[in-house]
PDB file of N, CA, C and O in Angstrom, chain B, residues numbered from 101:
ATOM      1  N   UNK B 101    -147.011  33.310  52.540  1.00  0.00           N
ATOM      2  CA  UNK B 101    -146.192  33.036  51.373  1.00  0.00           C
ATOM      3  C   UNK B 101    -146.540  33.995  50.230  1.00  0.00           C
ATOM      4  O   UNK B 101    -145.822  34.227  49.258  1.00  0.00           O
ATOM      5  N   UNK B 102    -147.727  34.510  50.483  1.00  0.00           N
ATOM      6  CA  UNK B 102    -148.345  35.262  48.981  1.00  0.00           C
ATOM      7  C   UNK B 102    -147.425  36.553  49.265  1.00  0.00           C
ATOM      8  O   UNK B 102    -146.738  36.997  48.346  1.00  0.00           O
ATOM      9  N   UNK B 103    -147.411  37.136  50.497  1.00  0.00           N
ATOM     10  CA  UNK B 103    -146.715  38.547  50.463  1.00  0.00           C
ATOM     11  C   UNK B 103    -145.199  38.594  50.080  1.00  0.00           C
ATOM     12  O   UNK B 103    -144.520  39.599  49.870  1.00  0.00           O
ATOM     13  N   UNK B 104    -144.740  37.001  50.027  1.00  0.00           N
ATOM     14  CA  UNK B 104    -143.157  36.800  49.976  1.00  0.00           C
ATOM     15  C   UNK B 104    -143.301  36.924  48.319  1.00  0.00           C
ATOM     16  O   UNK B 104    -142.511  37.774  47.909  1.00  0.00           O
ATOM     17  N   UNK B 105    -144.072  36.327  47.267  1.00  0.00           N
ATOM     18  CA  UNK B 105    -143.983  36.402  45.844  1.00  0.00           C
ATOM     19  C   UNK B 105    -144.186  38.000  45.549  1.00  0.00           C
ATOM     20  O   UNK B 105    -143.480  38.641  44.771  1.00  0.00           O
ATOM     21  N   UNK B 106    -145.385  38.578  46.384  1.00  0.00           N
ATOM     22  CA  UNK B 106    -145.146  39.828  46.205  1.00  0.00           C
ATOM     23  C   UNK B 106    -143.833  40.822  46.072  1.00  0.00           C
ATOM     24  O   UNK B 106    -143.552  41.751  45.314  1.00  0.00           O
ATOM     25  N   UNK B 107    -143.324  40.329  46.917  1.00  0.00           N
ATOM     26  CA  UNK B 107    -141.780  41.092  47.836  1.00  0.00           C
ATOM     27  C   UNK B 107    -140.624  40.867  46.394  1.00  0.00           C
ATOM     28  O   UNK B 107    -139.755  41.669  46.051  1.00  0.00           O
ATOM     29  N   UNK B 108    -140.957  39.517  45.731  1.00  0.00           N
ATOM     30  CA  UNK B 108    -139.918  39.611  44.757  1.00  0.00           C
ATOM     31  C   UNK B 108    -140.345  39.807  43.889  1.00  0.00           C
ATOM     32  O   UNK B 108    -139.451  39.972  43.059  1.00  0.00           O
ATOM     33  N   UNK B 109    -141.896  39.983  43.196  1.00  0.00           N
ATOM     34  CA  UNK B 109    -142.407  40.637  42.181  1.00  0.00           C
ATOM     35  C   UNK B 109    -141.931  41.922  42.196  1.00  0.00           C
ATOM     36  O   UNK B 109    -141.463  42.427  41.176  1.00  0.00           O
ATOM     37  N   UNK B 110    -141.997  42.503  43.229  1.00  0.00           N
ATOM     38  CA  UNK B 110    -141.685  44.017  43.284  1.00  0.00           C
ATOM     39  C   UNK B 110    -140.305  44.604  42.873  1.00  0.00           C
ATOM     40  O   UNK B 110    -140.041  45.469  42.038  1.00  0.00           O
ATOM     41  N   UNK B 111    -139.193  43.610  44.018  1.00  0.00           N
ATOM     42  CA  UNK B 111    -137.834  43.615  43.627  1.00  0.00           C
ATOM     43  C   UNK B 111    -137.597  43.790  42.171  1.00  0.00           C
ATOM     44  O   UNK B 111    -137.048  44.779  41.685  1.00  0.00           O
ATOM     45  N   UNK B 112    -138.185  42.455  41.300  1.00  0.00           N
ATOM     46  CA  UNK B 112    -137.435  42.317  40.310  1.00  0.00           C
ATOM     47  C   UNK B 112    -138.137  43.507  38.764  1.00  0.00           C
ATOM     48  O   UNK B 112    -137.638  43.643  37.647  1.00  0.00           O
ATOM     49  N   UNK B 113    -139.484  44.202  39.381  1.00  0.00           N
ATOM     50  CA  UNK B 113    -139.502  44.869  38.821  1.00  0.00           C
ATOM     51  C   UNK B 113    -138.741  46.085  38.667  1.00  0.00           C
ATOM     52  O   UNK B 113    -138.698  46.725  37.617  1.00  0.00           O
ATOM     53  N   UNK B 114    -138.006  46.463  39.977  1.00  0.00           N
ATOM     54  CA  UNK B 114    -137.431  47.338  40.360  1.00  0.00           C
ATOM     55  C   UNK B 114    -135.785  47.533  39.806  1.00  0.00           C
ATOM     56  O   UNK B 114    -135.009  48.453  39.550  1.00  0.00           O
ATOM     57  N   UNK B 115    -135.805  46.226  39.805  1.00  0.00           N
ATOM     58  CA  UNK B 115    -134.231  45.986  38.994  1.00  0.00           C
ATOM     59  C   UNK B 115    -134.427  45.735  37.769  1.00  0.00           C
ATOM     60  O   UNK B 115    -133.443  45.955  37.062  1.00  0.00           O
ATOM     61  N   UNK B 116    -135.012  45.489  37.435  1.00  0.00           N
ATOM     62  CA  UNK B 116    -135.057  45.001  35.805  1.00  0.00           C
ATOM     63  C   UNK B 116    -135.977  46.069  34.489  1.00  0.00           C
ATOM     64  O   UNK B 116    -135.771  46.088  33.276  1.00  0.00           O
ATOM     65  N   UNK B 117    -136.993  46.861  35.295  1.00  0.00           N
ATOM     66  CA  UNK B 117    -137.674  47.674  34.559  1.00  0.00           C
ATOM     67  C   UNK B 117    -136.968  48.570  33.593  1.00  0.00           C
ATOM     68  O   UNK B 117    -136.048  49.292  33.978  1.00  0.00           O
ATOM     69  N   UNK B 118    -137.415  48.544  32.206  1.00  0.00           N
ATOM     70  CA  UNK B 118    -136.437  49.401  31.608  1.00  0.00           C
ATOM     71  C   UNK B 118    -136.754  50.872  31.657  1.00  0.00           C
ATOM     72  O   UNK B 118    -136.163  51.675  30.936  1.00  0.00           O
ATOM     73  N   UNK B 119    -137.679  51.214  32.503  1.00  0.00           N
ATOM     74  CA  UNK B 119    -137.849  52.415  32.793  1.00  0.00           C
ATOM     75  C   UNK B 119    -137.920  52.800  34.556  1.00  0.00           C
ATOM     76  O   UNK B 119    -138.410  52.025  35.377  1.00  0.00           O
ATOM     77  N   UNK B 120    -137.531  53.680  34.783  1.00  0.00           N
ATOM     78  CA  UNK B 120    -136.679  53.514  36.382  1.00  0.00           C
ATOM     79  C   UNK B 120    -138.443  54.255  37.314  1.00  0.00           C
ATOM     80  O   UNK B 120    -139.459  54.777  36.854  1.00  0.00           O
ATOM     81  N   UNK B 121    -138.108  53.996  38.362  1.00  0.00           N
ATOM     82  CA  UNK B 121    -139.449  54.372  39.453  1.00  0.00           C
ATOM     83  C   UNK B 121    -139.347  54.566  40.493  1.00  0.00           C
ATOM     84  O   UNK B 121    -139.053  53.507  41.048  1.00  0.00           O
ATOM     85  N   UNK B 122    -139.433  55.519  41.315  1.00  0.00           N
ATOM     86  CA  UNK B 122    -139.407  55.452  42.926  1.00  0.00           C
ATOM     87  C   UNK B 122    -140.083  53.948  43.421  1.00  0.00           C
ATOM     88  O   UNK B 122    -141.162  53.453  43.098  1.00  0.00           O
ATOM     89  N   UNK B 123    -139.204  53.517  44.171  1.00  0.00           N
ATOM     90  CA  UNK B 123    -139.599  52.196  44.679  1.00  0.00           C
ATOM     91  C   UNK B 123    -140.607  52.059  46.118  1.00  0.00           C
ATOM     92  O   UNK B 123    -140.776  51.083  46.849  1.00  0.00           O
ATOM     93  N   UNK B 124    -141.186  53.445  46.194  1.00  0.00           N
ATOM     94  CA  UNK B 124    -142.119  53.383  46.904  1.00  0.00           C
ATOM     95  C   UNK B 124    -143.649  53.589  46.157  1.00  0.00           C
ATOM     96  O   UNK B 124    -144.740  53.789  46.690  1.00  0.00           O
ATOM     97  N   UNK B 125    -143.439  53.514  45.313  1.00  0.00           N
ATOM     98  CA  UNK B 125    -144.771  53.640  43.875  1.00  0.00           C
ATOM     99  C   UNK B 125    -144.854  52.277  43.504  1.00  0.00           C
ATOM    100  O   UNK B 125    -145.969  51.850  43.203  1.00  0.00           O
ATOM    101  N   UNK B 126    -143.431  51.165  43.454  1.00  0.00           N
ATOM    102  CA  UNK B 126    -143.722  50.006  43.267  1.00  0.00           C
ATOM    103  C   UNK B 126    -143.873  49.013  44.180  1.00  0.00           C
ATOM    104  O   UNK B 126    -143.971  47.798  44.007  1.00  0.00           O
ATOM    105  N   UNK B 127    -143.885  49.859  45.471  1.00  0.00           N
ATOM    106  CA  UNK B 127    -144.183  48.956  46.579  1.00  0.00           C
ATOM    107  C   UNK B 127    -145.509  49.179  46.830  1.00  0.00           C
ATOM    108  O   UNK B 127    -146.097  48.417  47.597  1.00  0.00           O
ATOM    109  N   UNK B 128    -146.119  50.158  46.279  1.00  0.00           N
ATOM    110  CA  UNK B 128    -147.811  50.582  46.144  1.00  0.00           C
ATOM    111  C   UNK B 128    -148.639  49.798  45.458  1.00  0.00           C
ATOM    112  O   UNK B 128    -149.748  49.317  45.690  1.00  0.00           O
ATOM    113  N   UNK B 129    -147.754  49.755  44.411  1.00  0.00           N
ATOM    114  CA  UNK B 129    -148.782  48.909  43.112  1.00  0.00           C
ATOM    115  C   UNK B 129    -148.899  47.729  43.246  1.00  0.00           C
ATOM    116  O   UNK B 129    -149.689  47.085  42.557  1.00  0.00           O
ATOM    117  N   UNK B 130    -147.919  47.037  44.425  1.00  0.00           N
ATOM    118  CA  UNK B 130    -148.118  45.610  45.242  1.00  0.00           C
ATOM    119  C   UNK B 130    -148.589  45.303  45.677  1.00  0.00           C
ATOM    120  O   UNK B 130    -148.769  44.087  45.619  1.00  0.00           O
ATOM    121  N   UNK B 131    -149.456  46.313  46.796  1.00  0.00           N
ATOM    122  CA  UNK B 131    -149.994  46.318  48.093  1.00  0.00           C
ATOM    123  C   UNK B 131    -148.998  46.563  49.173  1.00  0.00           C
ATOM    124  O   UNK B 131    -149.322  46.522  50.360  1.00  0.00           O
ATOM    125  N   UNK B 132    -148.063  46.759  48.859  1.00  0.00           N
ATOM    126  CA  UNK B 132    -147.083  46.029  50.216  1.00  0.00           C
ATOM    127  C   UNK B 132    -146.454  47.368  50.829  1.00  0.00           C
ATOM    128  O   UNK B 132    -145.483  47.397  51.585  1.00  0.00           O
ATOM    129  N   UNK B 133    -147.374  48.762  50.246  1.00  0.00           N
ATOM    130  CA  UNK B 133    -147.335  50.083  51.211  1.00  0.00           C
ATOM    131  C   UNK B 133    -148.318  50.760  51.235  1.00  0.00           C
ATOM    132  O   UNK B 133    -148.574  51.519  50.300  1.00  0.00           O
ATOM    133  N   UNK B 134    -148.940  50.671  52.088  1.00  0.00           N
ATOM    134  CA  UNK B 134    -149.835  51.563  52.322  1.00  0.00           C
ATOM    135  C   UNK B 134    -149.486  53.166  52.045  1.00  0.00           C
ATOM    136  O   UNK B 134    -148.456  53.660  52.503  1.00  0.00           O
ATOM    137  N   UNK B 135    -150.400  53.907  51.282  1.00  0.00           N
ATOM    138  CA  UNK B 135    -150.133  55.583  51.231  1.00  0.00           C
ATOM    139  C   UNK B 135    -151.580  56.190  51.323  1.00  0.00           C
ATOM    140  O   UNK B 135    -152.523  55.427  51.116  1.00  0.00           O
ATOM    141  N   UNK B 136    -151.790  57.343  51.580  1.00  0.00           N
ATOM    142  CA  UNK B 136    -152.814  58.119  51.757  1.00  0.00           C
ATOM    143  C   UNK B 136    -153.200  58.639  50.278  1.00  0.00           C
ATOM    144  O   UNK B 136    -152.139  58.509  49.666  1.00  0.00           O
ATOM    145  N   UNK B 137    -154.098  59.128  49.434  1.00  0.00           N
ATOM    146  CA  UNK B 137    -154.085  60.050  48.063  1.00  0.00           C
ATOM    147  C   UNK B 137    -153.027  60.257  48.141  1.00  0.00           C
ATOM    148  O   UNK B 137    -152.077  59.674  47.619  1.00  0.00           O
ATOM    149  N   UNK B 138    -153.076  61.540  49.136  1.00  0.00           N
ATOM    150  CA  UNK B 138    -152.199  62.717  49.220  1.00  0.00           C
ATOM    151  C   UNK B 138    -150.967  62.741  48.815  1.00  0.00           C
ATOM    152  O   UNK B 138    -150.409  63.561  48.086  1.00  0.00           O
ATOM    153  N   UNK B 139    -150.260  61.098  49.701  1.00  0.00           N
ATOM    154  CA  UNK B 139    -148.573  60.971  49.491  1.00  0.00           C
ATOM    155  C   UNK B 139    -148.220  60.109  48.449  1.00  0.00           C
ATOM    156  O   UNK B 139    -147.050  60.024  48.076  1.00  0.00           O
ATOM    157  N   UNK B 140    -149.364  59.294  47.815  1.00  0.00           N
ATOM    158  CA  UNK B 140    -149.383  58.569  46.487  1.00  0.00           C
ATOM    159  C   UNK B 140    -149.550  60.083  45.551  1.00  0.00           C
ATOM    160  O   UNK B 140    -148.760  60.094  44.607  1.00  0.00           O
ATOM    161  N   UNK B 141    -150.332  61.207  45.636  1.00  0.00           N
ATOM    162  CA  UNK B 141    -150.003  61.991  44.436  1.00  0.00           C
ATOM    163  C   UNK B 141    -148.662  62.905  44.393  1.00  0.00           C
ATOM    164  O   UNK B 141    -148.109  63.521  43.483  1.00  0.00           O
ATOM    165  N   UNK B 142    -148.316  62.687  46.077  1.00  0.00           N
ATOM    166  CA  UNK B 142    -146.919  63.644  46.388  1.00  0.00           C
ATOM    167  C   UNK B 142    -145.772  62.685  45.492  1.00  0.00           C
ATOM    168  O   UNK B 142    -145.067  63.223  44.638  1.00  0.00           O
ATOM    169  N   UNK B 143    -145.681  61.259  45.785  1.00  0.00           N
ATOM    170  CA  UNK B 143    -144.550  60.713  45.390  1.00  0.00           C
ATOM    171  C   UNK B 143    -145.050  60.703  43.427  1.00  0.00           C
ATOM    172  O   UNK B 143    -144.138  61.028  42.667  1.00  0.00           O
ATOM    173  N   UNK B 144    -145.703  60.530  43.123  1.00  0.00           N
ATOM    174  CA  UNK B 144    -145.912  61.150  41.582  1.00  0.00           C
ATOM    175  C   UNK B 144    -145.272  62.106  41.258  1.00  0.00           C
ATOM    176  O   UNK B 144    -144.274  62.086  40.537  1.00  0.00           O
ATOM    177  N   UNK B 145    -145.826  63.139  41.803  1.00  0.00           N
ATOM    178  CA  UNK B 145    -145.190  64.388  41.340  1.00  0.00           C
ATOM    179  C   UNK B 145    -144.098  64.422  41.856  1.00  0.00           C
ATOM    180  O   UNK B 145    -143.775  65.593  41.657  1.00  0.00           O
ATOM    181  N   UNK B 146    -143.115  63.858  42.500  1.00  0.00           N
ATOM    182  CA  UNK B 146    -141.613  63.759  42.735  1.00  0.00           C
ATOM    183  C   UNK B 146    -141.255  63.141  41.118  1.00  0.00           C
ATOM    184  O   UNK B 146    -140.458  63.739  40.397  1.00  0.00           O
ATOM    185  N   UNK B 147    -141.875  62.020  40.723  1.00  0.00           N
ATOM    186  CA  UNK B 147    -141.809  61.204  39.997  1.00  0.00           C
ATOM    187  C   UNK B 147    -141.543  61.544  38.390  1.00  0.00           C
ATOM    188  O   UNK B 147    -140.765  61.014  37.597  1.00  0.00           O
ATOM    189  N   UNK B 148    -142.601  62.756  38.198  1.00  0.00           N
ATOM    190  CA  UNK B 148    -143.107  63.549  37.515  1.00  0.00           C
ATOM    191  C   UNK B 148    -142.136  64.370  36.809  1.00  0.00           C
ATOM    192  O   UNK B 148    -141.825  64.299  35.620  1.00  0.00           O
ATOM    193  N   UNK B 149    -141.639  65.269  37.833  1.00  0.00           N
ATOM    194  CA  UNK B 149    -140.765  66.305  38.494  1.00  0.00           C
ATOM    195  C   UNK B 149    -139.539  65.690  38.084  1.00  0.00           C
ATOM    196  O   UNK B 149    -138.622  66.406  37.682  1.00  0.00           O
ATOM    197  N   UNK B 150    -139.412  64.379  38.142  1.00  0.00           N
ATOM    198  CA  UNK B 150    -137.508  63.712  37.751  1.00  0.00           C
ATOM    199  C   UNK B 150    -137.443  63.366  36.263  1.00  0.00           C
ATOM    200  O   UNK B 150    -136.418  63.469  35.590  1.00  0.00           O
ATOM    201  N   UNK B 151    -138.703  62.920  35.779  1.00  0.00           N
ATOM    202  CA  UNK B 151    -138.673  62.720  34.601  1.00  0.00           C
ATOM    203  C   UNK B 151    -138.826  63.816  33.266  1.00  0.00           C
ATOM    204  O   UNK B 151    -138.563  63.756  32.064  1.00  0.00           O
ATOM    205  N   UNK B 152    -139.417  64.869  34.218  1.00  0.00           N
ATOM    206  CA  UNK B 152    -139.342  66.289  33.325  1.00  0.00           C
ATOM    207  C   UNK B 152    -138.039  66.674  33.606  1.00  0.00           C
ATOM    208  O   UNK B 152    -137.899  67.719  32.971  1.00  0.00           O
ATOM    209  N   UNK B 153    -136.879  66.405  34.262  1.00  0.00           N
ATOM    210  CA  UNK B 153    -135.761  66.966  34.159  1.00  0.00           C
ATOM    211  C   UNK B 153    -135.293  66.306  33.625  1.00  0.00           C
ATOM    212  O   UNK B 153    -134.147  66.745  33.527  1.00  0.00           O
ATOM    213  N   UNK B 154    -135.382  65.098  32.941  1.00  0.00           N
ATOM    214  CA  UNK B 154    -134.744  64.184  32.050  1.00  0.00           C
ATOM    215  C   UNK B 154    -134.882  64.273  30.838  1.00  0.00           C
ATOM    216  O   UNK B 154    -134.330  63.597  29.969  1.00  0.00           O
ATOM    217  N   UNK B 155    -136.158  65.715  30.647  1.00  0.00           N
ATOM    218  CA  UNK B 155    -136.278  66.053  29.464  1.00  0.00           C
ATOM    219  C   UNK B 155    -137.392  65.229  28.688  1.00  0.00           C
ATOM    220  O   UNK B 155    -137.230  64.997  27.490  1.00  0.00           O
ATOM    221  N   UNK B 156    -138.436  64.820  29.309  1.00  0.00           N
ATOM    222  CA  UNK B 156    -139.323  64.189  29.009  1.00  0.00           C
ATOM    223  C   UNK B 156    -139.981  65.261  28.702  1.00  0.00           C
ATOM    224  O   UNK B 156    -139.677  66.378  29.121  1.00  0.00           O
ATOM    225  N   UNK B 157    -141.126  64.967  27.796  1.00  0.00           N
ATOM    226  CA  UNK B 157    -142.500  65.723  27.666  1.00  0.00           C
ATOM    227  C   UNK B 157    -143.391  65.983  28.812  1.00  0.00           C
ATOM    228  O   UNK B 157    -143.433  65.242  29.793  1.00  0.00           O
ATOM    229  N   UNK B 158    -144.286  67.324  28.635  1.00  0.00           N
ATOM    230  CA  UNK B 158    -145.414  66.474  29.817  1.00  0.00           C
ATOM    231  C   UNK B 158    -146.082  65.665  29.409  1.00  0.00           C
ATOM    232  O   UNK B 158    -146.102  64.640  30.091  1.00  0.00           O
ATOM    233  N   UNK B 159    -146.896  65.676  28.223  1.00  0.00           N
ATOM    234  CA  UNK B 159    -147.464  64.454  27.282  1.00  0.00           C
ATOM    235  C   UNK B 159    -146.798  63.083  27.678  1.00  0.00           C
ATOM    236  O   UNK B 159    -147.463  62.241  28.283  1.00  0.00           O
ATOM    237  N   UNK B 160    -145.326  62.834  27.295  1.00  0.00           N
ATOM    238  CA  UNK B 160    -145.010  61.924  27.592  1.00  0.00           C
ATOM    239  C   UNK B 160    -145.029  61.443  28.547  1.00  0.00           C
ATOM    240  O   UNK B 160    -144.840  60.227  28.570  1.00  0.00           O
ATOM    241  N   UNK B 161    -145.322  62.334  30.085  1.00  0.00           N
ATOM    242  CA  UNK B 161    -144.990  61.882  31.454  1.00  0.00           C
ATOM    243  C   UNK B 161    -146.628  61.743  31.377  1.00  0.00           C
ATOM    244  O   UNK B 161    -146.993  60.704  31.927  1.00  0.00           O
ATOM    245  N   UNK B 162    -147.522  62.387  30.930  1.00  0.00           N
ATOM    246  CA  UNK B 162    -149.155  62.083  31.024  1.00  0.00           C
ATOM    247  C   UNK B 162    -149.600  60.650  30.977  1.00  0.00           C
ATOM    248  O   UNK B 162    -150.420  60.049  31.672  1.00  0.00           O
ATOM    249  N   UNK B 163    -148.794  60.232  29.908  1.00  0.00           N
ATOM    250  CA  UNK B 163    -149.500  58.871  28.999  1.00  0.00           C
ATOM    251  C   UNK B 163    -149.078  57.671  30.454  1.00  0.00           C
ATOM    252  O   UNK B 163    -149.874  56.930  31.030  1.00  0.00           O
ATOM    253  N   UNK B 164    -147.815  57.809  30.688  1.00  0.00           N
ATOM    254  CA  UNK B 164    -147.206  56.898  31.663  1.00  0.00           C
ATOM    255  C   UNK B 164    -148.241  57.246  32.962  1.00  0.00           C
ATOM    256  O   UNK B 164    -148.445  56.251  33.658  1.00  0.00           O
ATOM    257  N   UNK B 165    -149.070  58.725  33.503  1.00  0.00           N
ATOM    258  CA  UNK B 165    -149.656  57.974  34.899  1.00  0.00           C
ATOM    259  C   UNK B 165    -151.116  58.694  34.696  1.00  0.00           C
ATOM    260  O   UNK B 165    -151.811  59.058  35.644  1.00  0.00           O
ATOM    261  N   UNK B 166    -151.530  58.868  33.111  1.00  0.00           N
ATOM    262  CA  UNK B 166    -152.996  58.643  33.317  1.00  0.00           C
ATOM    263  C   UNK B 166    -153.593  59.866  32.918  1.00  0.00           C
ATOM    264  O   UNK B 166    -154.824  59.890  32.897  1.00  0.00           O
ATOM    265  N   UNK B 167    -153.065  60.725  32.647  1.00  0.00           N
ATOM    266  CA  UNK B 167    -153.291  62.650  32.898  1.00  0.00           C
ATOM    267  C   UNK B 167    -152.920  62.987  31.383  1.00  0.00           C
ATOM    268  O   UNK B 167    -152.314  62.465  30.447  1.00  0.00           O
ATOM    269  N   UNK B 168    -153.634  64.171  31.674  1.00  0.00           N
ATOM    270  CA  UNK B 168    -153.104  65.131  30.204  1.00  0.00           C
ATOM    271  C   UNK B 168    -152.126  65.809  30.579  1.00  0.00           C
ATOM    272  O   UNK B 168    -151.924  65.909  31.790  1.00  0.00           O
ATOM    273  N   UNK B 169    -151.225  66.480  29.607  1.00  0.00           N
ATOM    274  CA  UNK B 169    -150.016  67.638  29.816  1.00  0.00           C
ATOM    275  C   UNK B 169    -150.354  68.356  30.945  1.00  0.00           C
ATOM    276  O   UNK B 169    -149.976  68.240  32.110  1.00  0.00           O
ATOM    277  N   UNK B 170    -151.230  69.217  30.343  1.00  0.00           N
ATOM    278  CA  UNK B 170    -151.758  70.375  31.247  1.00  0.00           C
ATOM    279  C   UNK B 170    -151.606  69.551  33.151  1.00  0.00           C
ATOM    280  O   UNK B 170    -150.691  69.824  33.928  1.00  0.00           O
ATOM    281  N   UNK B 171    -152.730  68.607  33.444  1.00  0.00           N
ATOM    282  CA  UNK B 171    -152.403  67.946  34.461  1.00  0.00           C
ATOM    283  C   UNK B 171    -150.852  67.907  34.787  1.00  0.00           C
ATOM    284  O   UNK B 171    -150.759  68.560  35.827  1.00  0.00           O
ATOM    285  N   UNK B 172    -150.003  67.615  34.544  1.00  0.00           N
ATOM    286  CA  UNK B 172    -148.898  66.664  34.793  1.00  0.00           C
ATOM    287  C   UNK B 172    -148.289  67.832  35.294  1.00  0.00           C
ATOM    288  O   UNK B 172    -147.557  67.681  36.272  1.00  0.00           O
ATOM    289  N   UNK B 173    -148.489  69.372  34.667  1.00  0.00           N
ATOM    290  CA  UNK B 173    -148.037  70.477  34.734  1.00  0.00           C
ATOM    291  C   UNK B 173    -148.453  70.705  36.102  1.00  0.00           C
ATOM    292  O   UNK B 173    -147.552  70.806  36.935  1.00  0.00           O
ATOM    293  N   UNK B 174    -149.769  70.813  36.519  1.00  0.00           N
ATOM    294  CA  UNK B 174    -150.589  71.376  37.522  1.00  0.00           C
ATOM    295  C   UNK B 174    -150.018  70.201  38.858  1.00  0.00           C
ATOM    296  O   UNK B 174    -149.427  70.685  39.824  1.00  0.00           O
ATOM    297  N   UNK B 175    -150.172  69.233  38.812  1.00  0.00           N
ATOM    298  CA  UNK B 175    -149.492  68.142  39.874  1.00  0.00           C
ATOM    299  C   UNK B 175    -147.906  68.765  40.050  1.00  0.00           C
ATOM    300  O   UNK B 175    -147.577  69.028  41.207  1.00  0.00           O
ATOM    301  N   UNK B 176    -147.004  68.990  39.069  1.00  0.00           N
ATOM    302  CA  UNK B 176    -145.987  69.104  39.434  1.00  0.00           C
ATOM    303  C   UNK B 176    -145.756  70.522  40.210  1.00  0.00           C
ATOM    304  O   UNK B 176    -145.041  70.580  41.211  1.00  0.00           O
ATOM    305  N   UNK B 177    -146.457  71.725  39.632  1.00  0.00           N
ATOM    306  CA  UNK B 177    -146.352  72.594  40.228  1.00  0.00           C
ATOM    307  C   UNK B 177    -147.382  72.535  41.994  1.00  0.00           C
ATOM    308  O   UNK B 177    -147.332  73.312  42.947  1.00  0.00           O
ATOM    309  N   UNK B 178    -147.780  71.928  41.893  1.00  0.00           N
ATOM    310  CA  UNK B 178    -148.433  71.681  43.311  1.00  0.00           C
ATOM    311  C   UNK B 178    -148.065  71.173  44.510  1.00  0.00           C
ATOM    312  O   UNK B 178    -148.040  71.651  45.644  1.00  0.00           O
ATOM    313  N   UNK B 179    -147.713  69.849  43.938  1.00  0.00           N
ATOM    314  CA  UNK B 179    -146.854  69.201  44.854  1.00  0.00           C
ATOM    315  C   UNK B 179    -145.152  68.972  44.722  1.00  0.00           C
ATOM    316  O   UNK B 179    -144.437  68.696  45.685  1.00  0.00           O
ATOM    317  N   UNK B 180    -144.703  69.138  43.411  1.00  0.00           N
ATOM    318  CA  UNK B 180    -143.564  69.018  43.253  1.00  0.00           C
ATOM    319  C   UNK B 180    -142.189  70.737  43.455  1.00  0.00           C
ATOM    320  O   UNK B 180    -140.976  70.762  43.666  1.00  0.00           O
ATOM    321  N   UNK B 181    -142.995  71.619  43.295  1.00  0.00           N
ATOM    322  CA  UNK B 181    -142.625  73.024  43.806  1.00  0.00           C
ATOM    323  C   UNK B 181    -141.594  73.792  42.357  1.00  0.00           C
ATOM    324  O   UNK B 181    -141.143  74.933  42.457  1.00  0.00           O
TER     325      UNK B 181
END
């Protein structure tokens, strides 16, 4: 039953968040997907990567997953291309 409250914790963050997310980042922060570093920092920097085309800051995209500019820069050019 606990993984079923999970399942709609996740949902309804997913629909309702006023800021939008790959829904495999919020199926992470559940438990309810397993990822390696690697493809948890790959789907970031997808993440990263959409929100700098939205005209975000890197600063601004920093504060949201933890990093300085410079970082957010270096992730995106790494994994995001």
């Amino acid at each position: 039953m606990e993984d079923l409250i999970y399942n709609y914790i996740a949902l309804l963050e997913a629909i309702l968040s006023p800021e939008e997310m790959l829904p495999d980042l919020i199926l992470h922060k559940y438990g309810l997907l397993e990822l390696t570093g690697k493809q948890r920092r790959e789907l970031e920097a997808m993440e990263m990567k959409r929100l700098h085309q939205k005209k975000w800051t890197y600063r601004e995209i920093g504060k949201r997953f933890g990093l300085t500019d410079s970082g957010v820069y270096r992730r995106v050019r790494r994994f995001g291309g």
